[in-house]
C-alpha positions as CSV (number, residue, x, y, z in Angstrom):
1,X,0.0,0.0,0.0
2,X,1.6,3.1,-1.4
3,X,1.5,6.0,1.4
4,X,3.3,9.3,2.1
5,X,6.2,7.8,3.4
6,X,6.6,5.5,0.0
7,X,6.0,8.6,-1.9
8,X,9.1,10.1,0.2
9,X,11.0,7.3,0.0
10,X,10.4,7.0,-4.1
11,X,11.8,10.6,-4.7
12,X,14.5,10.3,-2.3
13,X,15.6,7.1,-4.5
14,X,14.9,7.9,-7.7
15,X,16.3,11.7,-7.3
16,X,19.4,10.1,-5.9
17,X,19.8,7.6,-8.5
18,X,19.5,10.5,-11.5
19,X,21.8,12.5,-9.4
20,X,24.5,9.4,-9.4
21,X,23.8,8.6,-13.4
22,X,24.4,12.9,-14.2
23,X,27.5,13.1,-12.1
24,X,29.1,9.5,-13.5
25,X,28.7,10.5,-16.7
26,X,30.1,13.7,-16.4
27,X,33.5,12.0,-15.3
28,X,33.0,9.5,-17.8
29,X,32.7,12.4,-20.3
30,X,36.0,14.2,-19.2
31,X,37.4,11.2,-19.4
32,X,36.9,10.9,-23.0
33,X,38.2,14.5,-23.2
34,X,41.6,12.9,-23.7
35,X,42.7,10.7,-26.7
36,X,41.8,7.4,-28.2
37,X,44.2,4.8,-26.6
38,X,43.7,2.4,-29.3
39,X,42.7,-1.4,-29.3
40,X,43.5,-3.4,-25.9
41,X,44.8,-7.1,-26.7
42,X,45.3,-10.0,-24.3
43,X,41.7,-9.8,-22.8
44,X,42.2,-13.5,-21.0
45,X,45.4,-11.5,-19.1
46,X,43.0,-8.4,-18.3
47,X,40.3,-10.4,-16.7
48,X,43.4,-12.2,-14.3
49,X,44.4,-8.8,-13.3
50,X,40.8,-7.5,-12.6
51,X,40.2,-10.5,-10.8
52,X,43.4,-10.8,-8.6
53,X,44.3,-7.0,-8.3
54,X,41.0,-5.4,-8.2
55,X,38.7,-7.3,-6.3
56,X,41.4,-10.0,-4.7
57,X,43.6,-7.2,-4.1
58,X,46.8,-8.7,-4.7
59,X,49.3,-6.2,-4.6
60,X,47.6,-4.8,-1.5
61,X,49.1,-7.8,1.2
62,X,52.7,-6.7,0.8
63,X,51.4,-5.4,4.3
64,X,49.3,-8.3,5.3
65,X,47.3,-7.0,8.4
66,X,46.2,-3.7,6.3
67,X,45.6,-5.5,3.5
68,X,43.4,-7.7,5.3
69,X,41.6,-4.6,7.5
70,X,40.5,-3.1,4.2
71,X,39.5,-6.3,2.6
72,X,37.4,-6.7,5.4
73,X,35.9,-3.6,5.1
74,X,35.2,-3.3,1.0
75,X,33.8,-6.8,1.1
76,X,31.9,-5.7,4.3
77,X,30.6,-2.8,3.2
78,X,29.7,-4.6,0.0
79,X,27.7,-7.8,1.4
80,X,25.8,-5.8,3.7
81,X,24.5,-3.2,1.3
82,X,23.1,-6.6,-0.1
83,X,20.0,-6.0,2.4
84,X,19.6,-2.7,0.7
85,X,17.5,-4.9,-1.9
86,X,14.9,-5.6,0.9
87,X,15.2,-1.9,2.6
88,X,13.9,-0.2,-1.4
89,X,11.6,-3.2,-1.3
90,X,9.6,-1.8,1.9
91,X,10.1,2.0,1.4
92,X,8.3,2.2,-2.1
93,X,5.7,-0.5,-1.1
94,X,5.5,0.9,2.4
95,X,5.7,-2.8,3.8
96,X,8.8,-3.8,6.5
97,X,10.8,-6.9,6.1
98,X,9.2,-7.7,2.8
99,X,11.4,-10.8,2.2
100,X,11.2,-12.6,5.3
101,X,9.2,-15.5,5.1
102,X,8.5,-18.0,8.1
103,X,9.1,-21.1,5.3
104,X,12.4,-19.6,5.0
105,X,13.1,-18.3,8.5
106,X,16.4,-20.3,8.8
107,X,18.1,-18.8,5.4
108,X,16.5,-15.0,6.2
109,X,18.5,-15.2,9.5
110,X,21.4,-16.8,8.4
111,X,21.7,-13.7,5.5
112,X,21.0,-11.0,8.7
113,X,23.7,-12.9,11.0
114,X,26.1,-13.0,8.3
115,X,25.6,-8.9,7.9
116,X,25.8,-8.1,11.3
117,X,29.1,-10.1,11.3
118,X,30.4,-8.2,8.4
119,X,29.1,-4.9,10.3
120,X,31.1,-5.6,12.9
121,X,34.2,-6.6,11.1
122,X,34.1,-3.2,9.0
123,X,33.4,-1.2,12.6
124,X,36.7,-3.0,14.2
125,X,38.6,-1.7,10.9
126,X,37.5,1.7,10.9
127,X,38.5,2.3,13.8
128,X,42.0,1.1,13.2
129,X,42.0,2.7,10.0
130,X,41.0,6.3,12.3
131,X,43.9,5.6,14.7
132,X,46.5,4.8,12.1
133,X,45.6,8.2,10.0
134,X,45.0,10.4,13.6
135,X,46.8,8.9,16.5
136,X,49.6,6.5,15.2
137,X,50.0,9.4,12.2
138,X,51.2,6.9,9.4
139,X,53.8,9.8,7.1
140,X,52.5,9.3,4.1
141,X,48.9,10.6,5.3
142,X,50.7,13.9,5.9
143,X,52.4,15.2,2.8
144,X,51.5,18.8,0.9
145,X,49.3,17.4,-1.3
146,X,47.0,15.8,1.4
147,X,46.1,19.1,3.3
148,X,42.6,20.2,3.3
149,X,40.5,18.6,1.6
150,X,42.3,15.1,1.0
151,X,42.8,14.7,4.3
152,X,39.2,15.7,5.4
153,X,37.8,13.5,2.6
154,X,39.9,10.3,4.0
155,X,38.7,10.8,7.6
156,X,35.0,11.7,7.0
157,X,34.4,8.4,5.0
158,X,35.5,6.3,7.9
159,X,33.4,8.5,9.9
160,X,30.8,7.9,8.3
161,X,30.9,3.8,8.0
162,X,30.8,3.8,11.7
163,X,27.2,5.8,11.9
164,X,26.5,3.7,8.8
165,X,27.2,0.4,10.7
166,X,26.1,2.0,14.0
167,X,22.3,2.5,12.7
168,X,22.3,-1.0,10.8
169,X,23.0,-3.1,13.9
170,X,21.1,-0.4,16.0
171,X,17.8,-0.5,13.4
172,X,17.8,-4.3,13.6
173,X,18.1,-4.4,18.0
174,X,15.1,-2.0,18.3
175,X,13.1,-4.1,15.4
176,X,13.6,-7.1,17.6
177,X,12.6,-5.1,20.6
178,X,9.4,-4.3,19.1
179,X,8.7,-7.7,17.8
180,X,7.8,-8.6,21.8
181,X,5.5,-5.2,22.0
182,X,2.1,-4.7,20.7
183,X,3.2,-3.1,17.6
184,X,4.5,-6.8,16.5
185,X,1.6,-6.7,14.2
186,X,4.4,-4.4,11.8
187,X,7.5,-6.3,12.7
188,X,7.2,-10.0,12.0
189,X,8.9,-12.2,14.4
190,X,12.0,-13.0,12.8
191,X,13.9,-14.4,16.1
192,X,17.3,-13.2,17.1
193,X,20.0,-12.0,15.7
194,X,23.8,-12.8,16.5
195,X,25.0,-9.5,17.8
196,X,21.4,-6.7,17.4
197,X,19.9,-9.8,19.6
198,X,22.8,-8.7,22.9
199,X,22.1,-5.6,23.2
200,X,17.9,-5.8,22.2
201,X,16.8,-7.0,25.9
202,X,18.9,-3.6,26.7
203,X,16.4,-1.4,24.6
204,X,13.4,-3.2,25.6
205,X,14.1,-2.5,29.1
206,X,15.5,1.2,28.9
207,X,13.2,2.9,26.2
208,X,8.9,3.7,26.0
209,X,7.4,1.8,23.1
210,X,7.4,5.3,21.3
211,X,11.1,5.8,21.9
212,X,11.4,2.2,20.8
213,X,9.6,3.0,17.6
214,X,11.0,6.4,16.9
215,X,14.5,4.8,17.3
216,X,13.8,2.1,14.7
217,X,12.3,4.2,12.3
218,X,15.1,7.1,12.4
219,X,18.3,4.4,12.5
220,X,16.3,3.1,8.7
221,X,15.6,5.9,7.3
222,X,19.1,7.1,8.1
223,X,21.1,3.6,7.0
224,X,18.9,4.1,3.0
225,X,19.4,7.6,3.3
226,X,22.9,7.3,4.0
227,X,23.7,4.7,1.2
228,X,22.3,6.9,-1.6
229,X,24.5,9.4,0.2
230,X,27.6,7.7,-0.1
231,X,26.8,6.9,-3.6
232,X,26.7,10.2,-4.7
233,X,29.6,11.3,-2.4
234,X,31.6,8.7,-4.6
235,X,31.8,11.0,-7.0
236,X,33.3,14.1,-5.3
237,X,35.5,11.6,-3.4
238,X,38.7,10.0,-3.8
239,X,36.3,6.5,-3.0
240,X,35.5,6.4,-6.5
241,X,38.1,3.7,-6.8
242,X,35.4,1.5,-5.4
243,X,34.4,1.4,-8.9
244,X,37.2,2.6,-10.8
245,X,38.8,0.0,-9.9
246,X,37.9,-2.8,-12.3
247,X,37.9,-1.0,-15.5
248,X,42.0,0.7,-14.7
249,X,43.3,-2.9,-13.9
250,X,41.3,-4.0,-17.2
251,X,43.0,-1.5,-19.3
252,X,46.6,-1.4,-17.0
253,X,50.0,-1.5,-19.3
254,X,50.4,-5.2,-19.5
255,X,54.1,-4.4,-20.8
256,X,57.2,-5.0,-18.9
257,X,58.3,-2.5,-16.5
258,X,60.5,0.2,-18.2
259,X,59.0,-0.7,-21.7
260,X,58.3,3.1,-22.9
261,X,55.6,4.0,-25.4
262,X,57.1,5.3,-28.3
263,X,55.6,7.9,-30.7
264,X,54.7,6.4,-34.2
265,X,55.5,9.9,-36.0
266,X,59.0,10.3,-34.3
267,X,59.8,6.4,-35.1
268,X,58.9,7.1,-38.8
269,X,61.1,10.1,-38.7
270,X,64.1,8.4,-37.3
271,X,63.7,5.6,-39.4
272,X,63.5,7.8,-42.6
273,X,67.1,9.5,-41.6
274,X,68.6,6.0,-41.0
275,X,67.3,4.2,-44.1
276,X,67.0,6.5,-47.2
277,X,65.0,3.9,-48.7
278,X,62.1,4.8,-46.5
279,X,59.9,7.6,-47.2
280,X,58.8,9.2,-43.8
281,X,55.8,10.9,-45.7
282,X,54.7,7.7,-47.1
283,X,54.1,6.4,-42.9
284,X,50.8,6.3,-41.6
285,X,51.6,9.2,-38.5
286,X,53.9,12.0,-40.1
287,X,54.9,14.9,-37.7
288,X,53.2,16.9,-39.9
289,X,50.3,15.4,-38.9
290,X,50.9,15.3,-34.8
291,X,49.3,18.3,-33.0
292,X,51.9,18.4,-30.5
293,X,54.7,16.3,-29.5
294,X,54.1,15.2,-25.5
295,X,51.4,16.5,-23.2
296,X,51.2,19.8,-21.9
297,X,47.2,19.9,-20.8
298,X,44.9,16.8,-19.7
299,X,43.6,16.7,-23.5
300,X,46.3,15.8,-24.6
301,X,46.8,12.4,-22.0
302,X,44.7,9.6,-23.4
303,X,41.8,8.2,-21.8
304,X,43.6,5.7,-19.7
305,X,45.7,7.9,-18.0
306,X,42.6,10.3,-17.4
307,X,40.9,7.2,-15.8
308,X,44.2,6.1,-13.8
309,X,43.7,10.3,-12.3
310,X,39.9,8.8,-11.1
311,X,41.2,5.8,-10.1
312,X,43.8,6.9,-7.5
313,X,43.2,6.2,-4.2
314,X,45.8,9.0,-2.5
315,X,46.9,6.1,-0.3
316,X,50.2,8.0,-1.1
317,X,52.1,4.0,-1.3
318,X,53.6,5.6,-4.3
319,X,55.0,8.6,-2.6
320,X,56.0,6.0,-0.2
321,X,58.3,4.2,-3.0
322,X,59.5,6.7,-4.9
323,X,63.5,7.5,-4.4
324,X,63.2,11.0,-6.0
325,X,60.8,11.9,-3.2
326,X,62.7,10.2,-0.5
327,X,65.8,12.4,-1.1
328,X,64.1,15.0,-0.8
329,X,62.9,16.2,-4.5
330,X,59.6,17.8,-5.2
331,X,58.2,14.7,-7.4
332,X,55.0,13.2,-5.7
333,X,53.8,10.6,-8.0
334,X,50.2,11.0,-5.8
335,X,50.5,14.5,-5.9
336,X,50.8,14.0,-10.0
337,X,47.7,11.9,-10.3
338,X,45.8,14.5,-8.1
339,X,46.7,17.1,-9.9
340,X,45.7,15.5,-13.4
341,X,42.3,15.1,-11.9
342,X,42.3,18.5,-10.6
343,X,43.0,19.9,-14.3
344,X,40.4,17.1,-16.1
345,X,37.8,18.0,-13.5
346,X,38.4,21.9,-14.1
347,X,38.5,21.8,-17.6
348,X,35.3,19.8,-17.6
349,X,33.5,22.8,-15.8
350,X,34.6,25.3,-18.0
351,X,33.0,23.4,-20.8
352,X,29.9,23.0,-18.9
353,X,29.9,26.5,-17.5
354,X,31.6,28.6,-20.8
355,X,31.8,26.2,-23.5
356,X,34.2,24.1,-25.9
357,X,35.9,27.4,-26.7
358,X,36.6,28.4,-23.6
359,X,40.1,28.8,-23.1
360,X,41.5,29.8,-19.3
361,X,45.2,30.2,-20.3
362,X,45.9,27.4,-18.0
363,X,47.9,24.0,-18.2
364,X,48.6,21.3,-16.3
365,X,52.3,21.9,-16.8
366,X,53.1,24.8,-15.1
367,X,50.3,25.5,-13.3
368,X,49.5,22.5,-12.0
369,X,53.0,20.3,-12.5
370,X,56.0,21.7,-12.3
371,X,59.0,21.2,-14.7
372,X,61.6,20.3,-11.5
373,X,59.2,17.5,-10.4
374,X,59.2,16.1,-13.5
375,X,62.9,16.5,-14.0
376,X,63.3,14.5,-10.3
377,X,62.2,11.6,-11.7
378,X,64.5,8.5,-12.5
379,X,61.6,6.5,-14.1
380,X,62.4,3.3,-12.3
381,X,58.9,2.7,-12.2
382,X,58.7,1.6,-8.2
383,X,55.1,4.5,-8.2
384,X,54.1,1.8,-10.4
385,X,54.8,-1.8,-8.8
386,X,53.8,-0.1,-5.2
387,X,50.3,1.1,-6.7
388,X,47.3,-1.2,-5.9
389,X,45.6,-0.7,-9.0
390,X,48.0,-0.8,-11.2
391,X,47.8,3.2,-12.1
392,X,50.9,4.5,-13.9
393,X,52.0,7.9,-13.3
394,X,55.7,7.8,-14.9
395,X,53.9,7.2,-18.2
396,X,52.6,10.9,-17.8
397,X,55.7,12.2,-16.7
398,X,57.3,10.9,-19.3
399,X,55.0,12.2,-21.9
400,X,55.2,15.8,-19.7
401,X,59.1,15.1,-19.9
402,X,58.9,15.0,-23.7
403,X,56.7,18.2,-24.4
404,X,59.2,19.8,-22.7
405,X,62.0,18.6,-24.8
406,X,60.6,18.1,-28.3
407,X,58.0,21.1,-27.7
408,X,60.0,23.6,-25.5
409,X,63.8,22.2,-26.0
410,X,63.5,22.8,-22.0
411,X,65.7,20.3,-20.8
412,X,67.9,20.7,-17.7
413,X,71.6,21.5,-19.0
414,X,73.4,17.5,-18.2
415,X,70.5,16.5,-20.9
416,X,71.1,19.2,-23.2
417,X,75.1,18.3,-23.2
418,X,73.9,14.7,-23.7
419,X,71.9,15.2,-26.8
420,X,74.5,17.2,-28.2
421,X,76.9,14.6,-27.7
422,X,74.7,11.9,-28.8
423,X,74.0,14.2,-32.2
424,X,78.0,15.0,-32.3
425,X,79.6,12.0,-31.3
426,X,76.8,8.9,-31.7
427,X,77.3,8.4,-27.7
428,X,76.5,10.3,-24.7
429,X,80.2,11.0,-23.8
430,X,82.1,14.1,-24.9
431,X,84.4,12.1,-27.5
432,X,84.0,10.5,-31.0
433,X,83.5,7.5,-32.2
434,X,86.8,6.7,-33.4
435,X,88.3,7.4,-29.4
436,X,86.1,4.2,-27.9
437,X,88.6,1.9,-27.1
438,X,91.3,3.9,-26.5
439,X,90.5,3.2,-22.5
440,X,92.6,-0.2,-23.3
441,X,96.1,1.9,-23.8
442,X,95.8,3.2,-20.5
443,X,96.4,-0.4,-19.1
């Protein structure tokens, strides 16, 4: 029987849902503001890595016990959001515990038992996760990058599984209470649950049948309310890994470690000066044809490395790695991902806001990146063997690295003698050729 509170309940879903799909696909659409990526080959290899890396979460149990705390609390989170089925069940039908049957008494509590289990479990985490980030004050929590608004994002979703859990296991003890009262006529006798069943008697005893009833009905409206909330914080958050996830381990470089991407038209070019046979104009990709050698804004990353930028989790285990930043140097690999989203996301409003020819005089190199943390890096790739998703920031400091070069001939001066010796001498040392092996009269 549809009522008032259905009718609340409907909107409240429905709005939150079209809220969700907008906001999605406006990420999605920035993140085909970069370039094509091309085809992606070895599908069967994909699916492994989605499977162990993304949802097994391989990579993360190089630290077993965190590794297992946040397993425990994604797979938590995940299988008790399960019962939000039933919960959208009884707010647009106005019913309450729509799928409990007494045939099926047994398998209904075994399903509640098993959430309260996992509510618990993800409460326990949390709150290690709280102290680690706030008491124990893990260092790579605290960088530049993570004041403000990283830091606040990191703490309030934690916060906010723990009122999450809190009014599940909370909801579910009054219900029980008021299955004993004369208002069991709404709450079917379901018997007792494994931990909402300890602290019931507590709440039977304590609080009026009102209060009882009041209690109940505020801890479910918050737990629905609060999941379409966190779905559409998703999208603001860095938690947008939670489903970023599968897709970046899907399309993650499957090539060795310190196999660079090479650009077609440069190949062509260098082939034509080493072969005269070869007719560089004749090749698929001529420079002529190239809009700009390297990246210097997010349009001209390609889509994957857009989608790496929405993928990143700031767990800052890259930071962690990287020897450029442990001496000392400006290079952040999180802080680079960061900022790439920063620029995608900005530029994506000033096409919503001002349109496609818009320009803000503004680039991510410069004014987001700077040239000296891109110069710090020694591309030994450990950002991308410490990252849990596979996400690959060298590749867009490399591509930064070579707009700089090929673009601005901005390199720092030991790279500039290098090239010139490489052009002068066909090596990177400051004599010819013909002077190799002339080490061996020295002996």
């Amino acid at each position: 029987m549809f009522s008032v509170s259905s009718l609340i309940f409907s909107i409240i879903f429905f709005g939150s849902c079209f809220l969700f799909y907008r906001n999605i696909n406006i990420i999605i659409r920035n993140i085909y503001l970069g370039k094509d990526p091309g085809k992606f080959e070895q599908s069967k290899e994909r699916w492994k890595q989605v499977f162990f890396i993304a949802f097994g979460q391989k990579k993360m149990f190089k630290k077993p016990l965190v590794a297992i705390l946040h397993l425990v609390v994604y797979l938590g989170f995940v299988i008790i959001n399960i019962e939000i089925i039933e919960i959208i069940l009884d707010g647009i039908l106005n019913t309450h515990r729509i799928l409990f049957s007494p045939k099926w008494a047994n398998v209904y509590r075994f399903l509640i038992n098993s959430f309260e289990l996992c509510a618990v479990l993800v409460l326990t985490s949390v709150i290690v996760f709280l102290i680690r980030r706030n008491v124990i004050k893990i260092k790579r929590f605290f960088s530049e990058e993570m004041k403000g608004w990283p830091t606040l994002d990191g703490n309030l979703i934690l916060i906010f599984e723990i009122f999450l859990m809190s009014a599940f296991l909370t909801m579910n003890a009054a219900d029980l209470a008021l299955q004993q009262t004369s208002l069991s006529y709404k709450y079917p006798n379901t018997g007792s649950f494994l931990i909402s069943g300890l602290f019931s008697p507590y709440l039977a005893n304590t609080l009026s049948l009102n209060s009882l009833f009041i209690l109940e009905r505020f801890c479910w409206w918050f737990h629905i309310i609060g999941i379409f909330g966190f779905l559409n914080y998703l999208v603001i958050s860095k938690h947008l890994h939670i489903l970023f996830a599968f897709p970046n381990t899907y399309y993650a470089n499957l090539k060795p470690k310190g196999q660079l991407t090479t650009m077609e038209s440069v190949t062509n070019e260098v082939k034509s000066m080493l072969d005269p046979n070869i007719d560089s104009f004749a090749q698929p990709a001529s420079p002529a044809s190239v809009e700009r050698f390297g990246v210097k804004d997010v349009k001209d990353l390609n889509r994957i490395q857009l989608l790496n930028a929405y993928s990143c989790t700031e767990c800052g285990r890259c930071t962690a790695e990287c020897p450029a930043n442990l001496t000392g140097k400006k290079l952040s690999p999180r802080k680079i991902m960061m900022d790439v989203r920063d620029r995608i996301e900005e530029v994506g409003r000033n096409l919503d806001v001002k349109g496609e020819k818009y320009n803000d005089n503004k680039s991510l190199l410069n004014d987001y990146i700077k040239p000296e943390e891109l110069w710090a890096c020694t591309s030994c790739n450990a950002c991308v063997e410490a990252c849990p998703l596979n996400i690959d920031p060298l590749s867009i400091i490399i591509d930064m690295r070579r707009y700089l070069v090929m673009e601005q001939s901005a390199a720092p001066s030991e790279l500039n003698t290098i090239f010139s010796n490489i052009e002068n001498n066909g090596a990177p040392w400051q004599f010819s050729a013909a002077d190799r092996l002339n080490w061996k009269n020295d002996e």
